[in-house]
Every structure is written in C-alpha cells, then in structure tokens.
N, C-alpha and C positions, 0 to 999 in steps of 0.2 A: 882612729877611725878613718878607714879608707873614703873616701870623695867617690859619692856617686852620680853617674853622669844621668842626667831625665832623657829620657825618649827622644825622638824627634817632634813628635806631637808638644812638645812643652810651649813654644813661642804661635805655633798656631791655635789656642784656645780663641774661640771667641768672644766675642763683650755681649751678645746677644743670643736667647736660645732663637732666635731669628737666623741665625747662621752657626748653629750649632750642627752637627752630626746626625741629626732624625727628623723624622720630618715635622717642619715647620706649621703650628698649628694656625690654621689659617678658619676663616667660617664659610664655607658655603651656602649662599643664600640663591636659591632657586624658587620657594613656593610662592608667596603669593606676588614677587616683581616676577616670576616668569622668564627668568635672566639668568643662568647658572656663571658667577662670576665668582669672585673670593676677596676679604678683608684681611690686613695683617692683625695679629692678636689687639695690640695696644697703638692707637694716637694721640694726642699731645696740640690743645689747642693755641697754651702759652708755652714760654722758654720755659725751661725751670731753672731755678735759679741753682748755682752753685753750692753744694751740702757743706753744712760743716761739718768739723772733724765727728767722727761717728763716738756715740758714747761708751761703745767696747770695739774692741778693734784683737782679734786673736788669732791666730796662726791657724791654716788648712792647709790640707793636703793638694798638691793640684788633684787625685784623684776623683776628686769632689766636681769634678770639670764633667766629667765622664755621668752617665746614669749607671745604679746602679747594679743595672743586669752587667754592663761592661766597665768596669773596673780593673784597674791592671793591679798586679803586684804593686804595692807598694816598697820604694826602696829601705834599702835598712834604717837608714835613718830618721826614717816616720816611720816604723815597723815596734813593736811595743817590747819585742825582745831584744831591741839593738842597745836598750837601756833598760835598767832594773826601778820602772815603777815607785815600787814598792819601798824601794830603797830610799828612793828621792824623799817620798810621802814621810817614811819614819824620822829621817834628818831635816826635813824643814818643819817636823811639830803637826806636821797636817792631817786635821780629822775628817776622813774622807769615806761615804757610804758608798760610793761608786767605784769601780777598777777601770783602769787605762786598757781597752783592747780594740781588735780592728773592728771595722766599725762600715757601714755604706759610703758613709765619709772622708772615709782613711782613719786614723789612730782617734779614740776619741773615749768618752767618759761611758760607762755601760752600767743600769743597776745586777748586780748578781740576785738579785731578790725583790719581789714589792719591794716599793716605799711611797710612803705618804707624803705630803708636802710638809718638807722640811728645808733645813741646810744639809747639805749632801756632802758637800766639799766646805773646808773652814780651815785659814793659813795665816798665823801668825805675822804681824804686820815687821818684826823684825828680820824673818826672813822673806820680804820683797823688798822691791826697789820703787819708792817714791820719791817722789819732788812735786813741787808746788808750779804748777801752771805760768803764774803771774806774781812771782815773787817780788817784784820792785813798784808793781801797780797796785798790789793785791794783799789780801792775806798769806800771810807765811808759815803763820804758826806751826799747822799740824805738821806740814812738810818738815819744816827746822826739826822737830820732835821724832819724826817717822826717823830722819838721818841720823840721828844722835842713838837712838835707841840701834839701829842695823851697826852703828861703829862699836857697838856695846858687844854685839855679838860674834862680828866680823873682824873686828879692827880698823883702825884709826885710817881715817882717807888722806892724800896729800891736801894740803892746805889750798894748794894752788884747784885743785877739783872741787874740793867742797865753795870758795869762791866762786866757781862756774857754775855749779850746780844751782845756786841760788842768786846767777848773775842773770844776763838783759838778754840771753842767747834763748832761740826758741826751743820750746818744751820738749823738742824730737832730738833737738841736736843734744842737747842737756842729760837725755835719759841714753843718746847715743852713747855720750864719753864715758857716762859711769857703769854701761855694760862692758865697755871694752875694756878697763878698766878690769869689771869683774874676769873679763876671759883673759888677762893677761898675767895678772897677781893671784886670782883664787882658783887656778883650773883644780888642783885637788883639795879642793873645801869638801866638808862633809856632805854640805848645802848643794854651795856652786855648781860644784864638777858635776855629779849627777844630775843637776841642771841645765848643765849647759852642752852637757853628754844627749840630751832630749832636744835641741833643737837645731831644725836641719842646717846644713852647709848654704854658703851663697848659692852655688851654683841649682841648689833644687827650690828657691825660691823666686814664685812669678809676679811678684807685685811689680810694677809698672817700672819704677826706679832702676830694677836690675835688667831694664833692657836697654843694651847698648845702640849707637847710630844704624849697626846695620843689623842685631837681630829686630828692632822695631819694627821695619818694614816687613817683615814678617805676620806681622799681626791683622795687617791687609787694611783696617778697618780708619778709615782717617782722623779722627779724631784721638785713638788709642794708640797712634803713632804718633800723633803731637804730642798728645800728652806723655808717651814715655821718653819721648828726645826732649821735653823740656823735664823732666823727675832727673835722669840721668845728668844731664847738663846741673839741675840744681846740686844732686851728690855730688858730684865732682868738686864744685864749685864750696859747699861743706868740709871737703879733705883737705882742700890747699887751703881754706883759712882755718882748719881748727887742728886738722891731724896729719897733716903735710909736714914735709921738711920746712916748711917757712909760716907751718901753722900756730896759733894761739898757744898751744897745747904740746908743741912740738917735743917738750924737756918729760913730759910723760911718757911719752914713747908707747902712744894708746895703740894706733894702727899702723903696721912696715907696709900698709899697701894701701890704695883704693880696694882691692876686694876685700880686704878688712872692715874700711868704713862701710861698704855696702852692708856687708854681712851683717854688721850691727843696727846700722838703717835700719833694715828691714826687716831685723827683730822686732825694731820698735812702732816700727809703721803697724806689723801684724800681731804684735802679740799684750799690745800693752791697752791695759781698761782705764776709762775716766769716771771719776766718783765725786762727789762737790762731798765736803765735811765744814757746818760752822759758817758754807757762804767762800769755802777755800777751794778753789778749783786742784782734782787733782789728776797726777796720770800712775799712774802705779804696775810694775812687771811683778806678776804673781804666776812664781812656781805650781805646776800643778794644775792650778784653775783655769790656766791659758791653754790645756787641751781640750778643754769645749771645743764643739762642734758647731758650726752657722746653722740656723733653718728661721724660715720664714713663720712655720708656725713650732715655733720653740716651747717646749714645758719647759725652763728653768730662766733665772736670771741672776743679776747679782748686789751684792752692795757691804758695806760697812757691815758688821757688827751691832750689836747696839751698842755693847762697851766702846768702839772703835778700836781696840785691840785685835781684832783680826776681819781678814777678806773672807767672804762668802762666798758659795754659789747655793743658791735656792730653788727647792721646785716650785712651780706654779701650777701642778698637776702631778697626782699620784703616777709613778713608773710601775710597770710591768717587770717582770724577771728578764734581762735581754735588753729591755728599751734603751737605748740612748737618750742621755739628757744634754740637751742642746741649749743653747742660747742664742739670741737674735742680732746678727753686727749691727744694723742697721733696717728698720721696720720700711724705709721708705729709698733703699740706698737699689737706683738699676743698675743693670749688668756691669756697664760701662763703670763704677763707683766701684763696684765689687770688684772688679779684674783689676782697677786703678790699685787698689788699696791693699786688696787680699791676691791676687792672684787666679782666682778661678770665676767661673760664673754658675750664675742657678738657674739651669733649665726650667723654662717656665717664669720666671721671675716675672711679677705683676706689677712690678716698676719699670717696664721698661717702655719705652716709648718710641715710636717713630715721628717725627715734626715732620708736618704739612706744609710747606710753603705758603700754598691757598686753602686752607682750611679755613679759615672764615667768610672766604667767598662761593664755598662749595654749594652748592643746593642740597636744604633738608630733606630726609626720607621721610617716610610714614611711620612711626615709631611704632605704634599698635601695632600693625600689620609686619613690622621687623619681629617684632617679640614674637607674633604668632608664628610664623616663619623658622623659628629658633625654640619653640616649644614652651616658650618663657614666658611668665605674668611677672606684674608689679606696673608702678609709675615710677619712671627715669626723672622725672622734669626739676625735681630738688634730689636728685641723689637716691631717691627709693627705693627699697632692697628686691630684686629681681630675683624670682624662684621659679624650680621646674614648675610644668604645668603639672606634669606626673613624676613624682619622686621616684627615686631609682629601689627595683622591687629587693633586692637584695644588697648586701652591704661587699660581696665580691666588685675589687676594683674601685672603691670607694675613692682612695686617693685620686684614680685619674680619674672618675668621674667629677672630684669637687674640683680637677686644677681646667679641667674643661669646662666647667661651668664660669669658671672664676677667667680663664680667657674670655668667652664669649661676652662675658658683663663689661669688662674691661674696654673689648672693642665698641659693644652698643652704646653706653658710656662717653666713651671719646667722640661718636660724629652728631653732624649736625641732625637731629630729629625733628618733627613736626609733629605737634599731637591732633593735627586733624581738624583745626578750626579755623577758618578764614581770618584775615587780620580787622580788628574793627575798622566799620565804616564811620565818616562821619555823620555824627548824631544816631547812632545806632554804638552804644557802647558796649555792647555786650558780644556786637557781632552777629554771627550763627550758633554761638552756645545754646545747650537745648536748656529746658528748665530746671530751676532749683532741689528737684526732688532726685533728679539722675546726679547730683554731685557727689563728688567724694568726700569722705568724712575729713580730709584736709579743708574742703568750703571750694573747690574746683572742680570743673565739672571730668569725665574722665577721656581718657584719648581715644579720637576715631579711629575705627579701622579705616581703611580706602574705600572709596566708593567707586564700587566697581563698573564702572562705563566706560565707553574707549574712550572718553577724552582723558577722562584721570589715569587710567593705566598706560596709556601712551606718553603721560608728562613724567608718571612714574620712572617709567623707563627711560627717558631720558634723563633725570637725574640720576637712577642708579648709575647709567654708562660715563657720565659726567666722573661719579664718584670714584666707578674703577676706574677709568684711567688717570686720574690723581694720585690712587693708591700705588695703582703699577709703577706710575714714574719714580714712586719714593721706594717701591723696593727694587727698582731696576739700579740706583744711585748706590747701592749696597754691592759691596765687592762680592 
C-alpha cells in the first residue's frame, strides 16, 4: 500500500469550532439592553479539571474536521475499497448487521436496512487484543485468560512480551508492543493482515503525539502546541526506553524506527475501548468495531457480552436504512481533548469553553430580560431547562436549529445573571420578593424582567459594556 500524503490543511485543524472555517456562532443581543454587541458560544466559570482517559477512544477520519457539505475525498486508506471489509468480518468470526462505507464522517458503520435496538456488530474476544489495565495492583484474571485464549488462536507470544504485557509499564505502551508485534510477525494472518490492511499510515494520522517541534506551531492555538511538544517529546522518550536500539524490548526487533513507534501509538491512543469485567479494568483493540464513528448525540454503544466471550456494539435507538451508527468518545470531552486524542474537532462541540480571567467579578445581567431578548423561557438559577418561546413550525433544519438553541443555553448558562431582586436588607428577609402566591412550584418566587426607567436601563448598559469588553479581550487572545 502506497503512503498517502494529507492536504496541507491537516496540521491547521483547529481545537475549537471557535476558529474553525465558518462562521463563528456568536449571540446577538440587542432587544431589550438596547446595545447591539455579541457573546462567544460557551464560558467557563472554573478550571476544569484535567479528563481522564476516555472510556472508548476509536479512530476518525481527519475528514470529520470538515462539515459536511465540505468534505474532501477521502484518501485510500480510510476509503472502504482500499481494504475488503467483508473479508476482515468473515476471518475474525464477526457477526455484523451494519456494512463499512463512506459516511459524513469518513469510513464508518451504515445500516443497509431498519434495525431495531440490538447488537449490530458482535467480535469474538479471541480475535482482539487485550490486556489488563493494572495488572500488578489489580485484577488480572480476565486479561491472563483473554491472552491465553488469542495464543490458542494465533500462536504462542515470545516470553519476554508476554512478561511485559502483564508487567508495571503503562497500559498504552503495553498495547503499543503487542500491536507492533502483531504488524511485524502476523502481516498475512487470515485476521491480522486484513486488519491491519484497515488502518491508516502514521503519516494521515492527527492526534497530538504525531506532531513534531516544528509542525506544532502550526496548530497556532497555545496550549495545542504545548501540549503536542510535550505528546511528541513523551513518544520519543517511549522509543528509546522500550523499542530503541538501547530499548527494553530491543531483542524483539518491534519498531526499525520512531515512525514505527508513533504509528502504533497512535493506533492505540485512537482506536482502543475501555471495558471494567469482574471489577478488572480493561483496554481491548477490537477489529471491526473500531470503525464507529464519534457524535455527540450517538445511537449506539458498547460493552461485553453477557457470556463475556465476545465485544459488542449495541443500539440505543432503532436505525433507518442509510443511518450511521455512531458511538460517543467522550460525553463531556471539548475540542481541545478531541484534537489531543483523536485528531479532529466537532464543529459546535458544547464542551467547549472560553476561561474568563474576571468572570467572577463581572457584573450580572438581567436574566429575564436576557431570555426574553433570545426568545427563551424557563429558570437558569439551578440549571433549569430553557426552551423556545415558540417552537420551530416545521422539522426542516432541525439539527441546526437544536445545535443553535443548544449554543445559546450554553452561553446564557455560563454568565453571571440576576433574577431581579434586590439583595435582602437588614431585618427585612425577604428583601423585595413579591408574595407567596406569584412563586414557583420550585417554592421561589420567579425572575424579573428590568424595570424599565432610566436609571435601571442606564446601569443595564453599563454592565452589558462591562461584559463585552471582557468577552472581547478573551476572544482577541485567540490566534
């Protein structure tokens, strides 16, 4: 298979649909501040803390970066005809309702027919590759068992790998040696080869790791540049202790290169799912089922078996003839995680956040009067679910109608609000609340609009101008 080289566009994807290629959904609020200014989609009152490892983690296309009205060709090697499917599916045993074709995505799972919620996809545990998370802290069992069964089928591992495999080295690097491993001794397995014929070359793969010192800066975005000079610096630093001329592993003769290690990295980084069995943490590289697609609002998922003799993928919702059944990396993972990990981002993603510097010392708006402004009802004050005033008359445009609604919550959500009521005074507990019969079925009374006099609409406006040029600074700081 020839090496195909990605675009120029590859290294400039961004980590945000904030500096993505369309425009930037931003809110214009004009009605009742009287002030035609704009908000960025998402703020972020705290840090967030650092995610862990996501619970599936599977290979995408960068095409998936793109929206998709603009979609390139996909190269051959995520292209569904550059490898026989079908083939793969009958030599690893896999009972599969779905077909592998192109997809909005790039290459990904399609039903040819209805289906009801079932198992879709279903792969025999002897052809993937497991290992146990924590095998010298932890449970071991099922892993020990998953190995022994795959040597049953494949053949006997060197001693010295299987030692590793269930040694004190982390779970990435562990799943790394025993793919390389697989691409150097099984390239024509019945299994393998048309396995490993399905997944693409280092060079078309964007997860963070595979950017070196000087494509990084390419990426513009500061923090997606630390973080891939320090991914790359860590592979590196991976090769020379385990698959280097002076590595661990060096008598196996895993990888003749760094772009080898990468390659396999970041198979593992993209394509491998986490499953607990028993209280056993696991990570597992399953044929096949690792062509799911991401989306945030996903019909399918995955897990065990009940036997635990084979991987799953399940719907969580009847498909249409055509549909794609997707699965979800990560429910809570923004752009920034996604490009870390997978390589692309998701336009729209409602994890993404911009940090305020002074956002807690911003002055609050009028929350009422924001909603009314934005067409919106509901109470914000614990979280409570905000809907159109008037629902949308037709179901044309559906999706971008709920990913816009779903921005604008997002931003309302994020800043500081006021529901309209003076802060109590002393010996006056109640404040200015009106009486018990105007409350809400919560037991609080409900949010004022503004009261329209010039002093209030004058304070108004001074906080909103407050507010934008807070916002402005943080998106002026964006390359």
């Amino acid at each position: 298979m020839q090496a195909v080289k990605l675009p120029p566009w590859r290294t400039t994807v961004w980590p945000s649909h904030v500096l993505a290629g369309f425009r930037t959904p931003f809110i214009h609020f004009w009605h009742v501040h009287e002030v035609d200014f704009t908000l960025p989609l998402v703020l972020d009152r705290t840090k967030r803390p650092k995610a862990a490892r996501s619970a599936f983690c599977i290979c995408r296309s960068v095409a998936a970066t793109q929206s998709s009205s603009s979609i390139r060709a996909l190269p051959d090697s995520l292209n569904p005809t550059a490898f026989d499917s079908d083939a793969l599916a009958k030599a690893a045993g896999v009972q599969c309702l779905v077909h592998c074709r192109p997809t909005p995505l790039g290459r990904g799972l399609v039903a040819p027919h209805s289906l009801e919620r079932q198992a879709i996809v279903s792969v025999p545990l002897q052809n993937t590759l497991v290992i146990t998370d924590e095998p010298l802290t932890g449970i071991s069992v099922f892993g020990d068992r998953c190995q022994g069964l795959w040597q049953q089928h494949h053949g006997q591992l060197p001693q010295q790998l299987l030692d590793f495999l269930t040694g004190d080295a982390r779970w990435d690097v562990r799943m790394t040696a025993w793919l390389l491993w697989v691409a150097s001794e099984l390239p024509d397995s019945p299994v393998w080869g048309p396995y490993l014929s399905s997944l693409p070359l280092v060079d078309e793969v964007t997860c963070l790791l595979n950017y070196g010192p000087h494509e990084a800066r390419e990426l513009q975005f500061k923090e997606l540049v630390e973080e891939a000079r320090s991914q790359h610096k860590w592979a590196l630093t991976v090769h020379q202790s385990y698959f280097g001329m002076e590595g661990e592993l060096r008598r196996l003769r895993l990888a003749a290169s760094l772009e080898d290690t990468l390659w396999a990295m970041s198979m593992v980084r993209t394509r491998t799912f986490s499953e607990d069995v028993n209280g056993e943490g696991l990570t597992l590289m399953v044929p096949y089922a690792d062509m799911a697609n991401h989306s945030f609002q996903h019909n399918a998922t995955f897990c065990m078996a009940r036997d635990n003799k084979r991987f799953e993928l399940r719907l969580l919702f009847s498909l249409v003839t055509g549909e794609e059944a997707t699965i979800c990396y990560g429910e809570g993972k923004p752009n920034f995680e996604v490009m870390r990990d997978y390589g692309f981002i998701v336009p729209g993603n409602p994890n993404d956040r911009i940090t305020l510097s002074n956002q807690d010392t911003l002055p609050p708006l009028n929350g009422a009067s924001l909603l009314e402004a934005l067409g919106l009802k509901g109470d914000w004050r614990n979280g409570g679910k905000l809907t159109r005033v008037l629902p949308e008359a037709s179901s044309e445009g559906k999706s971008a109608n709920l990913l816009a609604l779903a921005r604008q919550k997002n931003a309302v959500l994020s800043m500081n609000l006021s529901d309209g009521f003076p802060s109590p005074k002393a010996g006056r507990l109640f404040g200015g609340w009106p009486g018990a019969t105007s409350w809400t079925d919560a037991g609080r009374p409900p949010p004022q609009r503004l009261n329209r006099n010039t002093a209030t609409i004058t304070t108004e406006r001074a906080a909103v101008d407050i507010v934008r040029q807070s916002y402005q600074a943080a998106l002026d700081e964006l390359p």
